[in-house]
N, C-alpha and C positions, 0 to 999 in steps of 0.2 A: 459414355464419354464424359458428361458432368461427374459422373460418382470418381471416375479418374482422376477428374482437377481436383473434388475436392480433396482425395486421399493426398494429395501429391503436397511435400513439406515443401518446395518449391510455392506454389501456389499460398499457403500459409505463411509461409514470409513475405512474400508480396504484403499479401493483405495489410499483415501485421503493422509491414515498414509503410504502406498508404495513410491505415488510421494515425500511424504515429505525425507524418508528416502534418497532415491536416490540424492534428490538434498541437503541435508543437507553433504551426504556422499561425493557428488563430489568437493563440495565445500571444506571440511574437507582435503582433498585431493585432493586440484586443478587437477584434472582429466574430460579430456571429457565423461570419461563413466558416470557419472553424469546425463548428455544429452544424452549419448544412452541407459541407463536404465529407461529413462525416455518415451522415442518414444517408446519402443513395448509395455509396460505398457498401454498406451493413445492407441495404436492401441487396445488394448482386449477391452477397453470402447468405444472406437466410434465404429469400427465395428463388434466385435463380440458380444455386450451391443446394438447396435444401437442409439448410445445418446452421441451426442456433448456436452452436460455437463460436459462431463469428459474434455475437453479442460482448462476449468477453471482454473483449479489446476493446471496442466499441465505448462501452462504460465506462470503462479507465479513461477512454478519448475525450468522452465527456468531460469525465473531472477536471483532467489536467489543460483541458482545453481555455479554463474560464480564467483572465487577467483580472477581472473585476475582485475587490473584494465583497465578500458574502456578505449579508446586514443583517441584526436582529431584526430593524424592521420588516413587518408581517408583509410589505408592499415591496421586499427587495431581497428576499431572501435568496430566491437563484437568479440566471440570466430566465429573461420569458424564452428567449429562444433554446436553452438548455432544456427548460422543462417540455415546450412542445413535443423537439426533436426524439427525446430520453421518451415520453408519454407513450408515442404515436409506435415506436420499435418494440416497447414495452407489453403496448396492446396486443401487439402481433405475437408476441411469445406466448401472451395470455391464453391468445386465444388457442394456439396449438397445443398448450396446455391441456386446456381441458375438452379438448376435443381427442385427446390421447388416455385423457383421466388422469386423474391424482393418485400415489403408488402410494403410502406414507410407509409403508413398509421398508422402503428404500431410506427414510431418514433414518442415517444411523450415527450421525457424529454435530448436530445440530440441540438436541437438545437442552443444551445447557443456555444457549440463544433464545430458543424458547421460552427457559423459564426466567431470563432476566429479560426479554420482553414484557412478562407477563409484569415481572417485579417493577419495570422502572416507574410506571405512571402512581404507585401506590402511595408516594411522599406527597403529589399535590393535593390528595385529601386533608393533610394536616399543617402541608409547609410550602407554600403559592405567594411570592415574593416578586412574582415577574407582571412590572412595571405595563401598563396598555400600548406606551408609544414600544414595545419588546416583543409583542405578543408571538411574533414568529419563534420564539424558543421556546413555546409548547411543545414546536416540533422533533427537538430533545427530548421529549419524553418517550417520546415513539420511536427513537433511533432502531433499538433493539430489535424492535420489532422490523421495521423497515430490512436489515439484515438478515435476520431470518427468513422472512417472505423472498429476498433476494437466493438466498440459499437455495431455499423450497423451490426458487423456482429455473436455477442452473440445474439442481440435483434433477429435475423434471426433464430439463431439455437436451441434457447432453448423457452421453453415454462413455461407453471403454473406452472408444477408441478417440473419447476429447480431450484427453491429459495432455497428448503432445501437443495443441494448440494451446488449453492454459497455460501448459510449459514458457512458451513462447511469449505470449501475450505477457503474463510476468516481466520477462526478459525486455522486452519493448517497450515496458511501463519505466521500467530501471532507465531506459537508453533514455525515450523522450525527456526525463526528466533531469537528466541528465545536461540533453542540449540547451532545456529550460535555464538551466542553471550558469552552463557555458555562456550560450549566447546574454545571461544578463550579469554577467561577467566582464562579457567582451564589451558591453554598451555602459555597463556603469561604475565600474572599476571594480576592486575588491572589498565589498565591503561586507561587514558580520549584520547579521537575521533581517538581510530583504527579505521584503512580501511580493510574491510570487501572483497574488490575487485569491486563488485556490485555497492557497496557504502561503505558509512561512520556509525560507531556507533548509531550517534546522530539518522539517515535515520532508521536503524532497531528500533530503539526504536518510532519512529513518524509511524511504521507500525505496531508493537504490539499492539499500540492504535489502529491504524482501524482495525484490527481484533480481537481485543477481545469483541466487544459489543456485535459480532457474538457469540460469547459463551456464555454469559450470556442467549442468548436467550432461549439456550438449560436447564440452569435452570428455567428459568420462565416456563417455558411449559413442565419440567418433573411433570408425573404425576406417578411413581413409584419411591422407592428410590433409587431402582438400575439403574436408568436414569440420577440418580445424580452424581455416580461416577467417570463416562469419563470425563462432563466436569469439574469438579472440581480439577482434577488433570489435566487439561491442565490450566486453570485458575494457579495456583500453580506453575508449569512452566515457564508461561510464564511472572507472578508477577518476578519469579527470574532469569528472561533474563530479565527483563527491569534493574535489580541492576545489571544483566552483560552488559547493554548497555553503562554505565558509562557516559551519559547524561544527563546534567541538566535540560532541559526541560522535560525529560520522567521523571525524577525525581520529578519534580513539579507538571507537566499538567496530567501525565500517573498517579500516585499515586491517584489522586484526583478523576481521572474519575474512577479508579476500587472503589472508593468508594464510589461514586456515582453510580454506578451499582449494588453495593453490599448493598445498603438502598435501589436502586428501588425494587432491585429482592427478599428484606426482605420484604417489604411493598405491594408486587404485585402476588407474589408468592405462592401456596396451602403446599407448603414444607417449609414454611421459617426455624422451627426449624432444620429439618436435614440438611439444604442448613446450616442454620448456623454453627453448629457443623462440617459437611466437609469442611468449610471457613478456622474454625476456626482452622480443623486439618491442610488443604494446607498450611496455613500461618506460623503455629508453624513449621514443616517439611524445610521452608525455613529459619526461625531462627534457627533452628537450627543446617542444615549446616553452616549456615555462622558463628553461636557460636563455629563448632567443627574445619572448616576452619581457620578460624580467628580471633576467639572470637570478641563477641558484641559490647564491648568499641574499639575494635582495630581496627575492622569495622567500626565504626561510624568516628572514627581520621582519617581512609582512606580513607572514603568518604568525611569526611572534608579537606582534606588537598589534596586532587587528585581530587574531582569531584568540590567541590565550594572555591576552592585555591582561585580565583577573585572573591569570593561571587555569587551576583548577578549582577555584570558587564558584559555589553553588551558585548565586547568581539567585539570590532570595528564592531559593525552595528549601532553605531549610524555615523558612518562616513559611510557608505555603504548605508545607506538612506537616507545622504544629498549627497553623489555620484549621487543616481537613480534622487533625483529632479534636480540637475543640468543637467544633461543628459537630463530631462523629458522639463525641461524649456528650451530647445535650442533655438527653433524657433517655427513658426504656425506646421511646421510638427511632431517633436517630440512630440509636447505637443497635436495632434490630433492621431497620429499615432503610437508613439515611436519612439526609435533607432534598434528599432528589436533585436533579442535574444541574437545577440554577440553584443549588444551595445558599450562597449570597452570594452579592455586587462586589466587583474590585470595590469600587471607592468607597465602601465604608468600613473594609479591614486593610486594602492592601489602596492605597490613595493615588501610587504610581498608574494603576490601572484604572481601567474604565471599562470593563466590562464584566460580566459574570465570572465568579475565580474558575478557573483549569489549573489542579490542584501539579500538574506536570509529574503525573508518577502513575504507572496502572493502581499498583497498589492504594494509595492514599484518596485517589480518583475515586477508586469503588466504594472504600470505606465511608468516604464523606459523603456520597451521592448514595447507593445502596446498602448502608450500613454490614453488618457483618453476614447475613443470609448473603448480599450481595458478592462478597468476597469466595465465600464457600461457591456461589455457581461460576465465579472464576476460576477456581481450581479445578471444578468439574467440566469449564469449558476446556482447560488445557491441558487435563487428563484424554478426553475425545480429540484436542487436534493433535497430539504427539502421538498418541494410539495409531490413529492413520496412517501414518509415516512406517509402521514395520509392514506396509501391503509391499513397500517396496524393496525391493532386493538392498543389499548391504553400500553399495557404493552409491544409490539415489537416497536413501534414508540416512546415511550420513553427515551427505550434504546436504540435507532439507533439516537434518535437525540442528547442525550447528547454523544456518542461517536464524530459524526460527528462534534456541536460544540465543544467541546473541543478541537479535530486534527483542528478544522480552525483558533482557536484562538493560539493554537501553531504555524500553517504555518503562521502567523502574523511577528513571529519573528523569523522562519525560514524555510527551502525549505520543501514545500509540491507541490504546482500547476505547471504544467510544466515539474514535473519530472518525469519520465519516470516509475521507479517505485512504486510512490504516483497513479497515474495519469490510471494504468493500471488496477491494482483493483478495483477503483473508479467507470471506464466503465462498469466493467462487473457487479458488484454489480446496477449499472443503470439501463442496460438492464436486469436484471433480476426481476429488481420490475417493470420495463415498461409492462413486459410478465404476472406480479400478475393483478387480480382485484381484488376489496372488500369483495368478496361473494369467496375468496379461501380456501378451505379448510385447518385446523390446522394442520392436517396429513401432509401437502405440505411442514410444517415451520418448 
């Protein structure tokens, strides 16, 4: 009877839509019960389900859960009650872990995680610039590794048939964040790069993109048309959390890719006329709030005049990427090794800021922080996560690879790699196609 529920996609959207409410709601209301509606939730799925899949979500619940902003200080750097909650779920996994054993044979698209774990703490031997009252961003040095051991330890607990729940989980990362965005939309007008607590605007909008290719998947492979409904109205959704993210990138790069999604899954798909037509209704539903909100021309002047006021002006990263090569060109070590993650302080090259520089580009990021070894294990990580991607048939590997290129050519010109939550999803979504082979069943996706 349990092993029924948990098979059951019904039952995984439940889940899914709970954690999501919980953490959307604690967020809404800076409160920790956020995080404690979130832990007994996750406890009915791992032990009375039997199935650390439910973790997934969970994590993500976490992240996006937290209104607070983070602090370098060492005494504030999560909420205490994020870290119990996250700890105590954690243990549990731990433990079924290694009471199952360790496979390492099963890592097979991780390594390049590995070794820029290994690489990133290697700069504080020669370039240690981080201030006592700061001391929490030691724990940048360990990011990598923290990802990796996260990898290691999805790729442990879940198996074949957990793809359709990461699927999912993606998908619901996209939507909450989404309403995140809506709802502080609807309370604080429209304005460009609110802080979220988590993060920033721009950050929710760069993670709409990686979780919506996940929904798409769910129309390419409905084969009834009432399989079409869910996601097309998360689709819809989450189209109108990217115009609440008030982002110009998601506005550029995020627009392009749901239309690109939306020609593959016309061109790929057994439903494309009714796929169209529920497109076509998501899309008018969204004009036409923002017609009865704001009207359409009033809307378009306030997006012109609040979201691309500077146009398309970099928006000082072209001085942030001749920063990261000065830093990069110091000497044999930087330019082998980097300056490591707190390379330097805003305010003694960039004055506007006040904190340790975020060079806003994968590339330039690596260079200045890992020097050039560092760039090469990015290449070799995203040689290992596109590989992944041919386990699956032609109509899921399309749309998972134009989502992916599309989020790297935006982390080009701003923070995706590194970040904590870019970087978390990313893993588990890893480990979960590491767990697929070729011959898995459709039922599974």
């Amino acid at each position: 009877m349990l092993e029924k529920i948990n098979n059951s996609k019904i039952t995984e959207e439940i889940y899914c839509l709970a954690i999501a409410v919980a953490s959307v709601l604690g967020w809404y209301f800076n409160s920790h019960w956020g995080y404690m509606a979130i832990v007994p939730i996750t406890m009915v799925g791992v032990i009375l389900l039997n199935d650390f899949k439910y973790l997934a979500i969970s994590i993500l619940g976490f992240i996006f859960a937290n209104g607070d902003m983070f602090s370098s200080d060492a005494s504030n750097v999560a909420p205490m009650q994020m870290i119990i909650s996250a700890g105590l779920i954690l243990i549990i996994a731990l433990i079924y872990v290694i009471r199952n054993g360790i496979h390492l044979k099963k890592v097979k698209s991780g390594k390049a995680l590995l070794l820029l774990a290994i690489m990133s703490p290697i700069p504080l031997i020669y370039h240690n610039i981080i201030r006592k009252e700061d001391s929490g961003l030691y724990f940048l040095y360990f990011n990598y590794l923290l990802y990796f051991l996260v990898y290691l330890l999805f790729l442990f607990i879940l198996d074949k048939k957990s793809f359709r729940f990461i699927k999912l989980s993606m998908g619901y990362m996209a939507l909450l964040l989404a309403m995140e965005c809506i709802l502080y939309v609807y309370n604080n007008g429209f304005t460009k790069g609110y802080n979220m607590g988590w993060g920033i605007c721009n950050e929710a909008g760069i993670l709409m993109m990686v979780g919506i290719p996940f929904v798409f998947i769910d129309l390419i492979k409905a084969k009834k048309l009432e399989e079409l409904f869910i996601p097309s109205a998360k689709i819809g959704i989450i189209l109108f959390g990217m115009f609440a993210s008030t982002s110009r990138g998601t506005y550029i790069f995020g627009f392009v890719l749901v239309l690109l999604l939306f020609v593959w899954t016309l061109i790929i798909s057994k439903k494309r006329i009714s796929i169209l037509v529920l497109m076509l209704i998501a899309i008018s539903l969204v004009v036409l709030y923002i017609h009865l909100n704001f009207g359409i021309v009033e809307f378009y002047e306030k997006v012109k005049d609040t979201i691309f006021e500077i146009g398309l002006n970099s928006s000082g990263r072209f001085e942030l990427y001749k920063g990261a090569t000065d830093i990069w060109a110091t000497d044999f070590l930087t330019v082998t090794f980097g300056n490591g993650w707190v390379a330097e302080y805003a305010s003694e090259r960039f004055p506007q800021l006040n904190v340790y520089v975020v060079y806003h580009s994968t590339f330039f990021q690596m260079l200045a922080t890992l020097g050039v070894i560092g760039v090469i294990l990015l290449l070799f990580h995203f040689y290992e996560k596109y590989k992944q991607l041919f386990k699956f048939d032609i109509s899921i590997c399309v749309c998972l690879f134009v989502g992916y290129i599309l989020v790297d050519i935006y982390g080009m010109i701003d923070n995706t790699y590194g970040m904590y939550y870019y970087m978390l999803p990313l893993v588990i979504v890893m480990a979960s196609i590491d767990n697929l082979d070729k011959k898995t069943d459709t039922q599974l996706i």
